[in-house]
Steps between C-alpha positions, in 0.01 A plus 500: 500500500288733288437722755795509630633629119195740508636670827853519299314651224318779702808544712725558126226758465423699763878535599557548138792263548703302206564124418827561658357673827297211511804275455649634785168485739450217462864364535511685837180304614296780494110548487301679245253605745816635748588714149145640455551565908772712432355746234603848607186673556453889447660616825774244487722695262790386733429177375690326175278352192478135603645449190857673638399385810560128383804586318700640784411196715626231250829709465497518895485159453688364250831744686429289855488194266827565341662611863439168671825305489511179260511186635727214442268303301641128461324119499616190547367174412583177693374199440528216804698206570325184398450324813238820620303459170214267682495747760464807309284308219203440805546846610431622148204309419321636788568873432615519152258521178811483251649232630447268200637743271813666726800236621552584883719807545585761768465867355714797719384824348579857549571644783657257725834524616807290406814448611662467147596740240328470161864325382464254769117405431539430107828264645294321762237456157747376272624261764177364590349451115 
């Protein structure tokens, strides 16, 4: 872990690079050794400070990130009928570590596809509780 911060440390250095540049490095998954990599050197005056460098690929990024379409992000929560408790009970003991502290439930979560409109679903919900 230590050296791993040293690496950061030399990399904030050499690239003369801010806390924020470093923000964003590291956010992207970046290396500090693939930073110190990309140092121009003296005949690669076509080549941005990594500093600007790192800047233009988080706004690169962050623009693709915002152009993706949004998802429908919905989940449901169903709890089963009685007689399948046994059933389900044995299954969890076998695979589940929480299943002293969790009662047995089925969780749907984003993105699946339903037939019913968001109206329908809080219905169905109020029906069923």
């Amino acid at each position: 872990m230590a050296y791993k911060q040293e690496l950061w440390q030399e990399a904030k250095k050499r690239c003369r690079l801010g806390d924020e540049e470093i923000r964003m490095a590291k956010e992207m998954g970046l290396n500090p050794k693939s930073l110190i990599k990309n140092i121009p050197g003296p005949k690669e005056s076509w080549k941005a400070p990594v500093k600007y460098w790192i800047r233009d690929m988080y706004e690169e990024r962050q623009i693709k990130a915002a152009q993706k379409p949004k998802k429908a992000e919905r989940s449901i929560l169903l709890f089963p009928e009685f007689q399948n408790m046994e059933l389900i009970e044995g299954i969890r003991k076998q695979y589940d570590p929480f299943v002293s502290l969790i009662s047995p439930h089925i969780t749907l979560v984003f993105p699946f596809v339903s037939r019913y409109k968001e109206k329908d679903v809080k219905e169905l919900v109020k029906e069923k509780s």
